[in-house]
C-alpha positions in Angstrom: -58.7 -17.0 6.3 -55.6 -18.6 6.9 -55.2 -19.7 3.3 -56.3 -16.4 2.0 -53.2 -15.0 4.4 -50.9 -17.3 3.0 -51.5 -16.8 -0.4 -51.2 -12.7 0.3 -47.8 -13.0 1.7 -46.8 -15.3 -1.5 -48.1 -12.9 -3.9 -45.9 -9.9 -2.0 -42.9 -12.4 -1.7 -43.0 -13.0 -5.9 -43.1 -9.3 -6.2 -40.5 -8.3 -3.7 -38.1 -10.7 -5.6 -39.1 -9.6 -8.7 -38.2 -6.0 -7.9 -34.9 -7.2 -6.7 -34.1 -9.0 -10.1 -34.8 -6.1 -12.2 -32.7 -4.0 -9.8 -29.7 -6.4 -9.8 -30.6 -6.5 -13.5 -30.2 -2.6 -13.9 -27.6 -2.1 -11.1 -25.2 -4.5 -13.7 -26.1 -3.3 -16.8 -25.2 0.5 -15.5 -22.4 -0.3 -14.0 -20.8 -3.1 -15.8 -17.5 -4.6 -14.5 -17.3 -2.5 -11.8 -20.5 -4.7 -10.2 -19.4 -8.3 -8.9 -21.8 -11.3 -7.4 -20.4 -12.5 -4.6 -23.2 -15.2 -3.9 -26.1 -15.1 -6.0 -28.1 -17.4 -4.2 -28.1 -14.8 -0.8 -27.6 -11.8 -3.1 -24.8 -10.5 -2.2 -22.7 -8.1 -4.4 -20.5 -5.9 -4.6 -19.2 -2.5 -6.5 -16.3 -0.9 -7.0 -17.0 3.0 -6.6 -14.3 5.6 -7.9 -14.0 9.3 -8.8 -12.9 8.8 -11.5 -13.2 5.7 -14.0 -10.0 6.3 -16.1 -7.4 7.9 -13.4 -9.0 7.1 -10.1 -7.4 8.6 -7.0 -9.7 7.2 -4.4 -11.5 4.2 -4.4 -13.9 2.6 -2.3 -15.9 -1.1 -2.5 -19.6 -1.2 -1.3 -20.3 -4.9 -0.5 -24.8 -5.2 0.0 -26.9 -8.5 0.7 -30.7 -7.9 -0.2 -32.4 -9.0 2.8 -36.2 -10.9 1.8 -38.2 -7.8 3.0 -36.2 -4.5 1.1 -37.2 -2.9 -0.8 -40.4 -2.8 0.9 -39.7 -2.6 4.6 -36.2 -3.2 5.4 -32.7 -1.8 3.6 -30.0 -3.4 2.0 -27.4 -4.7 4.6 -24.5 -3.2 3.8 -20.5 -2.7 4.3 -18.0 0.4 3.5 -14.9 -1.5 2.4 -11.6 1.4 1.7 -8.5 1.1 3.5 -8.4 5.2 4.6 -12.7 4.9 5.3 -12.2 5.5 9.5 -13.6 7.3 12.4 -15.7 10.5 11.6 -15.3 10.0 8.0 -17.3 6.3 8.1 -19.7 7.5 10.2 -20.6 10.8 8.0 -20.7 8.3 5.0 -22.9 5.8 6.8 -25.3 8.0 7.9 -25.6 9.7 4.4 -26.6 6.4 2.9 -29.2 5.5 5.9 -30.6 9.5 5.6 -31.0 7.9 1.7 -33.2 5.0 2.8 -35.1 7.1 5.1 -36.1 9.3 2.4 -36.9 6.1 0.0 -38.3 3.7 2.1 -40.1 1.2 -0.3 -37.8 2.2 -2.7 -35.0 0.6 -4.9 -31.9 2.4 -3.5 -28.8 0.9 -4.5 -28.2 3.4 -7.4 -29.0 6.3 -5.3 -26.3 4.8 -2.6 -23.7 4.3 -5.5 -23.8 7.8 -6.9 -24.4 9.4 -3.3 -20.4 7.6 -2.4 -19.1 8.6 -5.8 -19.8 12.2 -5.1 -17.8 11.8 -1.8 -15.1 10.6 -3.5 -14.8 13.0 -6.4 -15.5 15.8 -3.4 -12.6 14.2 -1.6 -9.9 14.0 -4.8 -10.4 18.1 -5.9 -8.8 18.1 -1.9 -5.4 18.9 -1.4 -4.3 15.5 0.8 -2.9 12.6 -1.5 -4.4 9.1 -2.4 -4.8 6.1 -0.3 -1.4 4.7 -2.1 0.8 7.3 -0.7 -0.9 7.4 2.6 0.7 5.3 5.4 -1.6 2.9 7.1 -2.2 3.8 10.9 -3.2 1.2 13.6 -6.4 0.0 13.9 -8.9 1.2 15.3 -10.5 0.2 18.4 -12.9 -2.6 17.3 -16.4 -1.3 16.7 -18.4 -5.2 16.2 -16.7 -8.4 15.5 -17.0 -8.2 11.6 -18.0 -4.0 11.2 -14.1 -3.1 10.3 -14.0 -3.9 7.1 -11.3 -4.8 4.3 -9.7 -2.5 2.0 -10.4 -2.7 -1.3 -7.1 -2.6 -3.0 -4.5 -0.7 -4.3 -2.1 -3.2 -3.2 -0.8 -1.7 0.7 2.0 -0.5 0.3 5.8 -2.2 1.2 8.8 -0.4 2.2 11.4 -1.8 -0.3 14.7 -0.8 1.4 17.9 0.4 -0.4 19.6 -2.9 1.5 17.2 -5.1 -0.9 19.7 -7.6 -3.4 19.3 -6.0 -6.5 20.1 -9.4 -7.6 17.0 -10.5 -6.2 14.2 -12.0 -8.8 11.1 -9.7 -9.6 9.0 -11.8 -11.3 6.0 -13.3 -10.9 6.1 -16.7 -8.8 3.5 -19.0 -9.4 0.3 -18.6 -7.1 -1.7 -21.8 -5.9 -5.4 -21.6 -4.3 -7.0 -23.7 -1.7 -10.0 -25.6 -1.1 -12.5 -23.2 0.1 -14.5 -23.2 3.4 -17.8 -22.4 3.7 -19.8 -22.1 7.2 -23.0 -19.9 7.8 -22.6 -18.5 4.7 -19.1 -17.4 4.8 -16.4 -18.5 2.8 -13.0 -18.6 3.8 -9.8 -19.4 0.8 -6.3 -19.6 1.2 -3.6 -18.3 -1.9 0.0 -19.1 -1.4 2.8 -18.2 -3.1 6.9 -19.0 -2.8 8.5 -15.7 -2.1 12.1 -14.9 -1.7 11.8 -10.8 -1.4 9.3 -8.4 -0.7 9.0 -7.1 -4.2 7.5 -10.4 -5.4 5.3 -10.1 -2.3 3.9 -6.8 -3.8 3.8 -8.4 -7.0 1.8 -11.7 -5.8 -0.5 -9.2 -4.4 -1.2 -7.4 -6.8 -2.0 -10.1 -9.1 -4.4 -11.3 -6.8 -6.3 -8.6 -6.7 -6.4 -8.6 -10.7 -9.1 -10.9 -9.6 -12.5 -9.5 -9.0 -13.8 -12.1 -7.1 -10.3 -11.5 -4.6 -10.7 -7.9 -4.5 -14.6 -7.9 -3.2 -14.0 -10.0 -0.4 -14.6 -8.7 3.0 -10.8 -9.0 4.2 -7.9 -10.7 2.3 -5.9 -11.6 5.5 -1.9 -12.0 4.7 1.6 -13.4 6.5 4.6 -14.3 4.8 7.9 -15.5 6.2 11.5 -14.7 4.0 14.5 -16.4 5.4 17.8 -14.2 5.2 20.6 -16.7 4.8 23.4 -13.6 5.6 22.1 -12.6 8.8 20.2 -16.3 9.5 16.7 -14.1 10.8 13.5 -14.1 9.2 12.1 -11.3 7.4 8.2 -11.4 8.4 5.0 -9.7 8.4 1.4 -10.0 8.4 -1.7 -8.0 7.1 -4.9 -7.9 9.1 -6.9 -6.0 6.5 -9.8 -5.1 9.1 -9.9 -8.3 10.6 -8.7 -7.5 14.5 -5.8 -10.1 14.9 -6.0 -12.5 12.2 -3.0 -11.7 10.5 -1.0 -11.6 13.5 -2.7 -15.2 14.4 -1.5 -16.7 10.8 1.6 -15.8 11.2 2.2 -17.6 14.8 0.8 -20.3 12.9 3.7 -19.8 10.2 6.2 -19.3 12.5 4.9 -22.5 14.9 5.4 -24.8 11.5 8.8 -23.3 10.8 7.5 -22.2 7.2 9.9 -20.2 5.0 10.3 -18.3 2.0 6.1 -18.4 1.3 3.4 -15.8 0.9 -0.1 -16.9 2.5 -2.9 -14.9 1.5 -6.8 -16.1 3.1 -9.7 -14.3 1.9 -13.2 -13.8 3.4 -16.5 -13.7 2.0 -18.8 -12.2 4.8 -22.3 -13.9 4.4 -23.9 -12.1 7.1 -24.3 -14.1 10.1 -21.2 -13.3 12.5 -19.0 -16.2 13.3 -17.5 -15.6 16.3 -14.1 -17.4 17.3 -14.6 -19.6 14.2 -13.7 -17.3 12.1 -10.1 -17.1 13.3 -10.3 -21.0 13.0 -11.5 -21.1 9.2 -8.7 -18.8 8.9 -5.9 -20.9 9.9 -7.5 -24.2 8.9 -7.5 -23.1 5.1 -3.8 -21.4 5.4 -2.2 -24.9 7.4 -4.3 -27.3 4.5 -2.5 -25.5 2.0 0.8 -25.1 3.5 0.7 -29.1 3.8 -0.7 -29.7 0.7 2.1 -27.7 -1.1 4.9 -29.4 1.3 5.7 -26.6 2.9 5.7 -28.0 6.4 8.2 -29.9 8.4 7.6 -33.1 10.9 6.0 -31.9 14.1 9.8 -32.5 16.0 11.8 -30.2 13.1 9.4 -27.6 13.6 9.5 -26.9 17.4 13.8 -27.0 17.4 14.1 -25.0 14.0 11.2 -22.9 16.2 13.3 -22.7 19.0 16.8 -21.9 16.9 15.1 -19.4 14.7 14.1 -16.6 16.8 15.4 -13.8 15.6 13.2 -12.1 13.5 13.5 -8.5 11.3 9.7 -6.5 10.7 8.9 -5.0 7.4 7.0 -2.7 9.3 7.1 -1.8 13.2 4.1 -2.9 15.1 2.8 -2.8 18.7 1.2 -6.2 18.8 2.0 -9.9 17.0 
C-alpha cells in the first residue's frame, strides 16, 4: 500500500510540473519581453504589465514563484511591485487577483491575473490624475510584513535638479561596475556602483540600470550616493529605500561611516520567498562595503572616523523625517 501511495503522489508530482512548464511555456510566448525569469530553478518570474505597450502611462511589475502544489491546490505566491500601488488601492488589486483563484482553483491562472491588472491600469490612465513620473513619492507607509512593501518597478524616481546645478557639470554616462552577488535562502542580494559628481548622472546611472531586465524585476533596488561640494565643503546626499523599510537610510550611515565621496551605490534584491529577517539588512551592506573596497573607494579605518568627524554638514536632495 505504501508503494502504491508513493507512486500516486509521483505520478501527480510529473503532472503538476508538467502543467507548470507548458504554462511558463505559454505565459512567455504571449507575452514576450515583457516576461523575465528570475530563478528558473524555484520558478520565479516576473512581468511587466502596462496600459499601454507603445506609450505606457502606468506601469506595474507582477513578480510570482510557482509553489509545488498550484495549480492543483495552492496559488501562485505573488508580489505587486509599482511605486504609486498603496493603501486601498493594493488591497482592491490583491483581492481581485485572489477572487480570480477562488473562482479557478485547479486552474492555470497567471494569464487571467495578467490581463485582470492590465485592465486596472488602462481603467486607471482614461483618469484624469497624472502618471507615476510626475507624481511625488510620499513616505512610506507603515510596514505591513517584513518583505510585503514591495519595489517599484521603474520609471527612474524622480530627482529635483535645482536651477543652482553647474551647468558646467558633466551629463554623461559614468561607467557602472557590479559586485559579486549574495545568495542566502534563496535570495540574492548585488551591489552596482558608479562615480558621480552631480545628480543628473545619478538619474542617468539609474536609468541605465534599469535598461536591464534582470535590475528592473528585482524586488527592491536599494540606493545612497554621497557628492562632495568643494564651494560650500558639505555633502550632497541621499538614499532610496524602494519598499525596503530602512535600508537605504542604513547604506548610507554605512557611506557616510567610510567617508565615501563622489559614488553612486545601488543593491538589488531578488526575494526568493523565505523572509530573512535582520540579514537582509546585513547582505545589504556586506555587498555595497565589498564593492566600495574593491573599487578603492574607502579610506584607512583612522582617515575615515576624523574626515567623519570634520564632514558633518550635510545638504538633502530631498527633505526626510528619518536617516
Amino acid at each position: 500500500m505504501a508503494s502504491s501511495s508513493w507512486g500516486h503522489m509521483a505520478e501527480v508530482d510529473t503532472g503538476t510540473d508538467q502543467r507548470q512548464n507548458e504554462e511558463i511555456e505559454a505565459m512567455a510566448a504571449i507575452y514576450g519581453e515583457e516576461w523575465c525569469v528570475i530563478d528558473d530553478c524555484a520558478k520565479i518570474f516576473c512581468i511587466r504589465i502596462s496600459d499601454d505597450i507603445d506609450n505606457p502611462k502606468w506601469t506595474l511589475c507582477l513578480q510570482v514563484m510557482l509553489p509545488n502544489e498550484y495549480p492543483g491546490t495552492a496559488p501562485p505566491v505573488y508580489q505587486l511591485n509599482a511605486p504609486w500601488l498603496k493603501g486601498q488601492e493594493r488591497t482592491d488589486l490583491s483581492n481581485s487577483l485572489e477572487e480570480i483563484y477562488m473562482q479557478n482553483i485547479g486552474e492555470s491562472i497567471l494569464y487571467l491575473w495578467v490581463e485582470k491588472i492590465r485592465d486596472v491600469l488602462i481603467q486607471k490612465s482614461q483618469m484624469t490624475e497624472p502618471g507615476p513620473d510626475v507624481k511625488k513619492k510620499t513616505e512610506e507607509e507603515d510596514a505591513e510584513c517584513e518583505d510585503d512593501i514591495l519595489s517599484p518597478c521603474p520609471p527612474v524616481k524622480a530627482l529635483n535638479l535645482g536651477s543652482s546645478e553647474n551647468q558646467a557639470e558633466r551629463e554623461e554616462l559614468p561607467p557602472i561596475d557590479h559586485g559579486v552577488p549574495i545568495t542566502d535562502r534563496r535570495s540574492t542580494f548585488q551591489a552596482h556602483l558608479a562615480p558621480v559628481v552631480c545628480l543628473k548622472q545619478v538619474k542617468t546611472v539609474l536609468a541605465k540600470l534599469y535598461e536591464n531586465k534582470k535590475i528592473a524585476s528585482a524586488t527592491h533596488n536599494i540606493y545612497a550616493y554621497r557628492i562632495y561640494c568643494e564651494d560650500k565643503q558639505t555633502f550632497l546626499q541621499d538614499y532610496e529605500d524602494d519598499g525596503e523599510t530602512a535600508a537605504g537610510g542604513r547604506l548610507l550611515h554605512l557611506m557616510e561611516i567610510l567617508n565615501v565621496r563622489n559614488v553612486l551605490v545601488v543593491v538589488s534584491r531578488w526575494y526568493g520567498g523565505v523572509l530573512l529577517g535582520p540579514d537582509r539588512f546585513k547582505h545589504i551592506n556586506n555587498c555595497a562595503r565589498n564593492i566600495l573596497v574593491e573599487k578603492k573607494y574607502t579610506n584607512p579605518p583612522e582617515e575615515s572616523s576624523k574626515a567623519f568627524g570634520k564632514n558633518k554638514k550635510v545638504r538633502k536632495d530631498k527633505k526626510r523625517s528619518e536617516h
